[in-house]
NUMAR-41462 format. One line per 2 residues: number of its first residue (from 1); their letters; for each residue x, y, z of C-alpha. Coordinates in pm, whole numbers, always signed. Layout:
NUM> A> X:Y:Z  ...
//
This chain:
1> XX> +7012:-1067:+10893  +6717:-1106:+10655
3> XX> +6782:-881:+10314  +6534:-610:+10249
5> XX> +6278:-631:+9987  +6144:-331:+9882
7> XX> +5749:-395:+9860  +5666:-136:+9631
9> XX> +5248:-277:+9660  +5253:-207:+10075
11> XX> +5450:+43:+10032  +5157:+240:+9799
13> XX> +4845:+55:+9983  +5038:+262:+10271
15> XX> +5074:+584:+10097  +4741:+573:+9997
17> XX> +4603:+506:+10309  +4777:+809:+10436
19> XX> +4734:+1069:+10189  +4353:+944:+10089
21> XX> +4226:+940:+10448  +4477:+982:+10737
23> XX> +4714:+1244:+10689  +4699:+1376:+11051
25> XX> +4746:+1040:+11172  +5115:+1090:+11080
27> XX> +5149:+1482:+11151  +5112:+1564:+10797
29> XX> +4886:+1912:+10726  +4723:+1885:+10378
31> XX> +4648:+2241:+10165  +4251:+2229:+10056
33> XX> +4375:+2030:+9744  +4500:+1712:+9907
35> XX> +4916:+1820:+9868  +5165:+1793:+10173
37> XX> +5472:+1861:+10195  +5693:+1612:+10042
39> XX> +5974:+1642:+10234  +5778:+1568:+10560
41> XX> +5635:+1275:+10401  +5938:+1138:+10324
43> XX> +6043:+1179:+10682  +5753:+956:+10787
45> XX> +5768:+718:+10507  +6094:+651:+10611
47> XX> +6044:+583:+11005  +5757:+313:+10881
49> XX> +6029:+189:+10653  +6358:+254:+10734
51> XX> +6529:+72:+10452  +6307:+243:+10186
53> XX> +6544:+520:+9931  +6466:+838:+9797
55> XX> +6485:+712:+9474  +6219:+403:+9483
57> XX> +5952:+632:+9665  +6022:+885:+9374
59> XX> +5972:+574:+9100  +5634:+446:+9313
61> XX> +5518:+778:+9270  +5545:+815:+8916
63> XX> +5482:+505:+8814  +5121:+464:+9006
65> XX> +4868:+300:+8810  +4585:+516:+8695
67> XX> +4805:+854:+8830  +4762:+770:+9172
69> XX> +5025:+1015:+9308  +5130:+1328:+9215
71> XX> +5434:+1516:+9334  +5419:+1899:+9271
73> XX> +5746:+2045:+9294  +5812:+1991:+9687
75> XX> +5434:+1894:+9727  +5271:+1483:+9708
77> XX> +4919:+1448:+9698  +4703:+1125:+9618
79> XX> +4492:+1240:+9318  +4136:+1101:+9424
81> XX> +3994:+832:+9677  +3986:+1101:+9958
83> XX> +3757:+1031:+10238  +3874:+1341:+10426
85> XX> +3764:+1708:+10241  +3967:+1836:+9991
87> XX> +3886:+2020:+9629  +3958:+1912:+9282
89> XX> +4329:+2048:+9212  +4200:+2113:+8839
91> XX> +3931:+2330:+8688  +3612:+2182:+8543
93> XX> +3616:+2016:+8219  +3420:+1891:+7926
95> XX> +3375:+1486:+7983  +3334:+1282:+7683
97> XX> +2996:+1215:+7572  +2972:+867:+7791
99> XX> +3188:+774:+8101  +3125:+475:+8335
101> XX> +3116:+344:+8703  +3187:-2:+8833
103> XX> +2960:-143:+9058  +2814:-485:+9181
105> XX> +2516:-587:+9065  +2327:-609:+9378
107> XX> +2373:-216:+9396  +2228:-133:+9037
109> XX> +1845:-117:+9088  +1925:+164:+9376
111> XX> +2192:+330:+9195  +1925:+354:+8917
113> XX> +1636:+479:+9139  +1875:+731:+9333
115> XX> +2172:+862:+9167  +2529:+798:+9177
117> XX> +2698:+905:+9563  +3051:+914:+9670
119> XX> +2958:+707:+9968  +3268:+708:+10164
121> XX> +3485:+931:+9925  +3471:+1316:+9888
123> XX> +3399:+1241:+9468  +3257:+936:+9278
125> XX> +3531:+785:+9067  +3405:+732:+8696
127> XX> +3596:+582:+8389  +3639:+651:+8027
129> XX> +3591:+317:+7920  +3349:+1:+7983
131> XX> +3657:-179:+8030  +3825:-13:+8320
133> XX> +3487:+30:+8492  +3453:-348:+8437
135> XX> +3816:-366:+8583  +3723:-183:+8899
137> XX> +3404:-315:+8972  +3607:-671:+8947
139> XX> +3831:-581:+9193  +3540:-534:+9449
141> XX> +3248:-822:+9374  +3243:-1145:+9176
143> XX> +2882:-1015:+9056  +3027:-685:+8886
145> XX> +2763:-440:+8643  +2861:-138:+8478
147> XX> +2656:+189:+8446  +2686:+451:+8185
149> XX> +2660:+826:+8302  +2544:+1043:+8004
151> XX> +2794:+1298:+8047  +2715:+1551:+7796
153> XX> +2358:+1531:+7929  +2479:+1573:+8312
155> XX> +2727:+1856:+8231  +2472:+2038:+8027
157> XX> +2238:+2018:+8336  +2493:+2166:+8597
159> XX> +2700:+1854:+8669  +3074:+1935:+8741
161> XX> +3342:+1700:+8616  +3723:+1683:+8696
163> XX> +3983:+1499:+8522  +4261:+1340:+8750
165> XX> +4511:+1088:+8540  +4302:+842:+8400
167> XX> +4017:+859:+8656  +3720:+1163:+8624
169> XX> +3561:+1279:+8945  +3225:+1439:+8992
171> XX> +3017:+1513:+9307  +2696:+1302:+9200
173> XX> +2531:+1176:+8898  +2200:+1210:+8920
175> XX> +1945:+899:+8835  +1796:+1039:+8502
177> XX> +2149:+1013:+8355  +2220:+688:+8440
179> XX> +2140:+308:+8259  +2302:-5:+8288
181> XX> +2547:-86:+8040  +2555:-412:+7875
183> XX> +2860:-605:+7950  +2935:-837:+7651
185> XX> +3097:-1219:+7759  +3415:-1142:+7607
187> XX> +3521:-940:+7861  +3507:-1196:+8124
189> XX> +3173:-1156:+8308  +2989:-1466:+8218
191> XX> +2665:-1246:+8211  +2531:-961:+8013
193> XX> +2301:-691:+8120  +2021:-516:+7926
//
């Protein structure tokens, strides 16, 4: 008999593919914000791996990079990603003055010209710093770019932002708020924009 390894990486690439964009798939009924019930999930979770425990799904959860998972009480939710509809579980709030989005650079001149989208997602995913938008984008494209949302500027003009762990979430950004964002060589590029 082969000893189980608990593959905490699968295990979350699963979860997230569940919560994000498939509940039904698995019987699970999301509220408008995302949550199911936890207790149901676990139920599932634990037919797709049978020699996972309570307590290692619990630790996954709260130990998801950027917030990833949330458990409410008896409800789980994945925070953001969500291809299928659901609402911010937050109010509104006031974004810092600058907050970026991690693109390739192929995509820049029409992100420019048209605005930021969700594309596939419900919200566009933006970061506090150049750093982690550099980080995303690099986990995407070899030929990463960062743009630079002027937040105050967008919020003053009607923009909604949302805060969920690390990442903020906003409909659209539209183009006049946007510029590229010059990516300095020291953070592992090898190219700088202007």
């Amino acid at each position: 008999m082969i000893p189980y390894e608990f593959d905490a990486e699968r295990l979350s690439r699963w979860m997230a593919y569940a919560l994000r964009h498939n509940p039904t798939r698995y019987g699970l009924q999301p509220d408008r914000h995302g949550y199911v019930d936890f207790s149901a999930f676990v139920s599932i979770a634990k037919q797709r791996y049978p020699q996972v425990t309570l307590e290692q799904l619990r630790s996954l959860i709260e130990s998801s990079g950027a917030g990833r998972f949330e458990l409410s009480g008896e409800r789980l939710r994945a925070r953001y990603g969500h291809s299928i509809s659901v609402e911010p579980a937050g109010p509104t709030i006031t974004p810092p003055a600058r907050l970026y989005h991690g693109t390739q650079q192929s995509h820049v001149e029409h992100v420019l010209t048209e605005g930021l989208k969700p594309m596939d997602r419900q919200l566009l995913h933006l970061s506090e710093t150049l750093e982690d938008a550099l980080a995303v984008a690099q986990r995407k494209t070899t030929q990463p770019a960062v743009v630079r949302i002027d937040a105050t500027r967008a919020a003053a003009s009607g923009v909604s932002f949302y805060r969920e762990g690390k990442v903020y979430l906003t409909a659209q950004v539209p183009a006049m708020f946007l510029s590229l964002e010059s990516v300095p060589d020291t953070l592992g590029t090898g190219s700088t924009a202007s």
